[in-house]
N, C-alpha and C positions, 0 to 999 in steps of 0.2 A: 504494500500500500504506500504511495507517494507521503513520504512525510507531511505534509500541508492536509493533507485529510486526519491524524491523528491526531486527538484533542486533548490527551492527559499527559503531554511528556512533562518531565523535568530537564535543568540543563546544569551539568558540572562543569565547573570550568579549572581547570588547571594550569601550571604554567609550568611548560619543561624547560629547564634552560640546558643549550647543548656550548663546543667550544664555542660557532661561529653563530648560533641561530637562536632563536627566542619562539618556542613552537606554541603556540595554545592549542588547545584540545581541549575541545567541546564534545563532553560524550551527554548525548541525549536518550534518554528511556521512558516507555512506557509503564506504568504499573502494575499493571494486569498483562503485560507481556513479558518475555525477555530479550525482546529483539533490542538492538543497540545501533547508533547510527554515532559513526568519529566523525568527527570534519577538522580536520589539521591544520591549522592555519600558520603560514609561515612568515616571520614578523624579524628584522634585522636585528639582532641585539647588540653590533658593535654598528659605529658609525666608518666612515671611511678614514683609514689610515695615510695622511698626506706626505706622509715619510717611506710610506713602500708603495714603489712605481708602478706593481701588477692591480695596485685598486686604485691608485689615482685618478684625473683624467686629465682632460688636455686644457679644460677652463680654469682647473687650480693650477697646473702646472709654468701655463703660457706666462701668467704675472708671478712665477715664484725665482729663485734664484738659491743653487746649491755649490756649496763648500767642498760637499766630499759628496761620493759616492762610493756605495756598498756591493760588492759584489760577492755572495754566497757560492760556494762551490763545493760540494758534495761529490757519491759516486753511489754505484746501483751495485749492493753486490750480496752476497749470502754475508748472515751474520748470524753463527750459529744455528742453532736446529727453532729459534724461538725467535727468533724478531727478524721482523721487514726485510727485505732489500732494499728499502729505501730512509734505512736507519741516518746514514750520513746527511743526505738533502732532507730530512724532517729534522737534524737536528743543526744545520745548518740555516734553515729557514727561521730555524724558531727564536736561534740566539741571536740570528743577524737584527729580526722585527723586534723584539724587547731591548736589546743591547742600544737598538738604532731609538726606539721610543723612549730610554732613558735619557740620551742625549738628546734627543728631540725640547722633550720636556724642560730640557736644563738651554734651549734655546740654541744649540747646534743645525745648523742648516744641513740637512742630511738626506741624503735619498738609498731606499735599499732596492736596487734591479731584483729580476728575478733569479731564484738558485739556477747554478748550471748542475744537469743532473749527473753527470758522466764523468765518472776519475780516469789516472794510469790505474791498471789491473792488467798488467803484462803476467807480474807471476802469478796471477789466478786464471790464466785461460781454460784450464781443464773443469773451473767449477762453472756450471751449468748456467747460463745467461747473467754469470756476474760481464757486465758492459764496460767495457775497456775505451777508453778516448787518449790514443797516444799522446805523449807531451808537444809532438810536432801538431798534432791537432788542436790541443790545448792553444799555442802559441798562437796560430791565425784565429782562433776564436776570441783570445784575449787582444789579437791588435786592434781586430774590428770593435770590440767595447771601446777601446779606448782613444778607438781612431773618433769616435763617436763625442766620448764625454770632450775629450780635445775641439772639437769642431763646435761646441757648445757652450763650449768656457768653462767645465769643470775641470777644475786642473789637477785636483785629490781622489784618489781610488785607492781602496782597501777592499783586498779580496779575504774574505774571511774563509778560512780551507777549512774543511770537517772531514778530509780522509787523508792518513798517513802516505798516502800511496802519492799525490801530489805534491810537486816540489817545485815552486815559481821563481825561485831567484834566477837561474841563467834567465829568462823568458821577461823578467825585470830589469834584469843588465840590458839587454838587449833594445828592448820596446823603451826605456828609458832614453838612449842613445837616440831612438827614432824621432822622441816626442818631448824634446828639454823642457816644454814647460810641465810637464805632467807630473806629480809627487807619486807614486810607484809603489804601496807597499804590500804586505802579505802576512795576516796573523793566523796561526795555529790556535784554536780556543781550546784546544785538549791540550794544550801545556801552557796557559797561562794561572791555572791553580795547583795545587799539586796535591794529587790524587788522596795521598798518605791521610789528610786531612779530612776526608769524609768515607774513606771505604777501605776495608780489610785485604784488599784484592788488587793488586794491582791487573789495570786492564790496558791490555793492547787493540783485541779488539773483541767486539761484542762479549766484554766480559760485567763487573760487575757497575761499573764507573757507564758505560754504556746502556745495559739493561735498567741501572735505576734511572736513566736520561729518558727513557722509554716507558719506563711503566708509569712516570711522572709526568709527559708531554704527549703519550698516544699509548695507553695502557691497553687499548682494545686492540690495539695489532700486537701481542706481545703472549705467546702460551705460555701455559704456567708453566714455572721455573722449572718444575718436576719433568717435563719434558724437552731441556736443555741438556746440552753437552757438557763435559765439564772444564770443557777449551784448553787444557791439556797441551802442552805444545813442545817439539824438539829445537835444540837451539844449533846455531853453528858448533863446527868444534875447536874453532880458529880463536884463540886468545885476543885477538887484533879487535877480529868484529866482535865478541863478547865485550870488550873491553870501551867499545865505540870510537873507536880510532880508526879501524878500513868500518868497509858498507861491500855488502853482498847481496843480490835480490832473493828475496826468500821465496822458495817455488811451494807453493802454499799446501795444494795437495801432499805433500814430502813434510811438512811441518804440523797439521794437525787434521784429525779425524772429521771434525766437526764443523770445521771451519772458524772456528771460535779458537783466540791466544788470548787466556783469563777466565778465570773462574767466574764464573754469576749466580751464583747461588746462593750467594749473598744481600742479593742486590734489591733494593725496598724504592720505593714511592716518594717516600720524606728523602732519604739520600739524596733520590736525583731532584727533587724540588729543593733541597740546602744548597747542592750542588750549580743546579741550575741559573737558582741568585746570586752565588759568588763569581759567578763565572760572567753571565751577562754584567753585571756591575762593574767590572776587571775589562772586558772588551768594550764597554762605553763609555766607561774613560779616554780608551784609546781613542776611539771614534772619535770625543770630544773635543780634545788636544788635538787632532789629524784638524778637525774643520772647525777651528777656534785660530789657528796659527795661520798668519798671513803666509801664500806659498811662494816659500822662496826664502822664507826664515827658520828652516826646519833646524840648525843645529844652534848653541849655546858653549859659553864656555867651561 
């Protein structure tokens, strides 16, 4: 029967709130029935962020004027038997937009581009659709950002890296050389805090330091711990590379079962939300210093 012909409903109304959305839900019923009718109504709970470029638009942006720009860089690859492949670009994404609205907030002229999804992943080629973006490919992808922000008058760029697997300094010497006025830089946010400080684990990758990063910023992509690997991993046998004086590519499949180097078994919710605070606080600083400093004045005595 078309609802508009029933004469006894009642109407509940609810409010779910999700990360990005504010849903009501009107469940209406009968009394003398049990039929139920939802109507979901989907309602914006955040406003638009004028600091990340993927929800901007061109009438904020035409009269705005930026200091720095952010550029996130991630990769797509197996992370243990329990979380995503897209561990690094979720966590890249999340710390560049907080880190970038802390300095926002404190009046830094800031813009975040969108993540690049694709790392180096030479030595995981045997693992199953981990997506590899060679460093020569990295390099012409990064000229073109920057050939860009250059032709627009941003002269600051901070690519904030989220996989060990990427390493931008030659690609910065280089494209620096091309573009003198351009300020060039490259922060790692997995080694601006030090681990020891929130987790019993040291994690390389997808271990404990990682999985709390996840169960605290996208806990529903994440199985329970109970069916995780124990990230178990073999090291060189060379004193040199143990010791981190040489560098050897680690052929991943050869080094652990699971694909996971760290334990995560450890690894909680609260960790990675303590974690998650000291860390974005620690990268926007940097951000804010980067686009607070006239460029061209980057050193001090």
């Amino acid at each position: 029967m078309p609802f508009g012909e029933r004469s006894a409903w009642r109407f509940h109304d609810s409010i779910l709130k999700s990360d990005q959305i504010l849903s009501k839900v009107v469940i209406a019923h009968q009394t003398s029935s049990i039929d139920y009718l939802y109507f979901n109504i989907q309602i914006c709970s955040k406003m638009m962020r004028p600091y990340i470029l993927a929800e901007t638009n061109w009438k904020s942006v035409k009269n705005s004027s930026f200091e720095v720009a952010i550029l996130p860089w991630g990769a797509c690859e197996a992370h243990n038997y329990h979380m995503p492949y897209g561990t690094d670009i979720i966590e890249a994404e999340q710390i560049a937009a907080e880190a970038a609205r802390l300095a926002f907030e404190k009046g830094s002229k800031i813009i975040v581009m969108p993540v690049i999804p694709f790392g180096v992943n030479t030595g995981q080629h045997d693992v199953m659709l981990d997506m590899n973006m060679n460093p020569s490919t990295q390099l012409i992808v990064l000229r073109d950002v920057i050939e860009t922000l250059d032709r627009h008058g941003i002269y600051k760029l901070i690519i904030l890296n989220s996989h060990g697997g990427n390493d931008f300094k030659t690609m910065i010497r280089e494209l620096g050389l091309k573009f003198p006025k351009m300020f060039l830089a490259s922060c790692d946010w997995f080694k601006s805090i030090d681990q020891k400080e929130f987790f019993e684990n040291k994690d390389d990758h997808a271990g404990e330091m990682e999985t709390s990063l996840l169960l605290h910023l996208r806990p529903d992509l994440v199985l329970p711990l109970t069916e995780a690997g124990d990230g178990s991993s073999k090291k060189f046998r060379y004193s040199a590379i143990q010791q981190g004086w040489a560098w050897a590519e680690r052929q991943w499949t050869k080094v652990t079962k699971d694909t996971g180097v760290g334990d995560p078994r450890k690894a909680t919710a609260l960790k990675g939300e303590k974690y998650f605070k000291a860390v974005t606080e620690k990268v926007a600083q940097f951000f804010a210093e980067v686009a607070n400093t006239k460029n061209g004045d980057h050193y001090i005595q």
